[in-house]
C-alpha positions in Angstrom: 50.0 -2.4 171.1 50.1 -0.3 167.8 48.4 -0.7 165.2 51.1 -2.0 162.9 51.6 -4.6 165.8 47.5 -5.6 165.4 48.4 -5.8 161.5 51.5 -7.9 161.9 49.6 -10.1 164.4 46.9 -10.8 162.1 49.1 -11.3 159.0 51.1 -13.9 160.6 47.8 -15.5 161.7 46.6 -15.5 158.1 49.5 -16.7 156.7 49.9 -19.5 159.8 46.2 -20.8 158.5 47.1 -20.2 154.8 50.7 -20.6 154.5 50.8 -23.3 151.6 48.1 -21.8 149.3 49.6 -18.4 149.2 53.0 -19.8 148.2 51.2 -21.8 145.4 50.0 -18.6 144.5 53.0 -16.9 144.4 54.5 -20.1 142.3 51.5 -19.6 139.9 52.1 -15.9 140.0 55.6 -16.8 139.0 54.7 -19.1 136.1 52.5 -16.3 134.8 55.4 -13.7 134.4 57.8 -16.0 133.5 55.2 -17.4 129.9 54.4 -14.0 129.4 58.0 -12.6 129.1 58.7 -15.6 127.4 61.3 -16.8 129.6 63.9 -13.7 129.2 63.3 -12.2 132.6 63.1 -16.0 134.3 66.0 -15.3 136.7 64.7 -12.2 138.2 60.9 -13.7 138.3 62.5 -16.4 140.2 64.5 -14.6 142.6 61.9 -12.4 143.2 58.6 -15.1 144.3 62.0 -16.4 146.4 62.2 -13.1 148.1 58.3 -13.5 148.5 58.4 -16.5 149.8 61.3 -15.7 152.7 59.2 -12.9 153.8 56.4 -15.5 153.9 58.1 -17.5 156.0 59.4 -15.2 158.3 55.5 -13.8 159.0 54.8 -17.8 159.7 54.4 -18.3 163.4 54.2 -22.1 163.4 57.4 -24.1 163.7 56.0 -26.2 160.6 59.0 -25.8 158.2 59.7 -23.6 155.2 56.5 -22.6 152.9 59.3 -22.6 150.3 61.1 -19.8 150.3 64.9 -20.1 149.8 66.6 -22.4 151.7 63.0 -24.8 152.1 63.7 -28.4 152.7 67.4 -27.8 154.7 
């Protein structure tokens, strides 16, 4: 096993134990950008913490549903 296989392995076992607060922080991430542009760069903010959020999901091991990435809730 490489070691870019270890690193993958313990990502998605990271994000399989901490799934839900690192989307909330990539929502509150979101929020951030979006008051601080003042809302003229919303679109690509939120397109982008929904890319986030797919990659996320794909590291997710658990069959547990979407973490909320595009899609979540199908």
């Amino acid at each position: 096993m490489s070691f870019f296989d270890k690193a993958k392995d313990r990502l998605s076992d990271a994000v399989d134990q901490h799934g839900e607060k690192i989307a909330q922080g990539i929502d509150k991430a979101a929020a951030v950008a979006d008051q601080k542009t003042g809302g003229k760069h919303a679109d690509k903010i939120r397109d982008g913490a929904a890319k986030a959020k797919d990659a996320l999901d794909k590291l997710d091991k658990k069959d547990d549903g979407d973490l909320g990435g595009p899609g979540a809730g199908r």
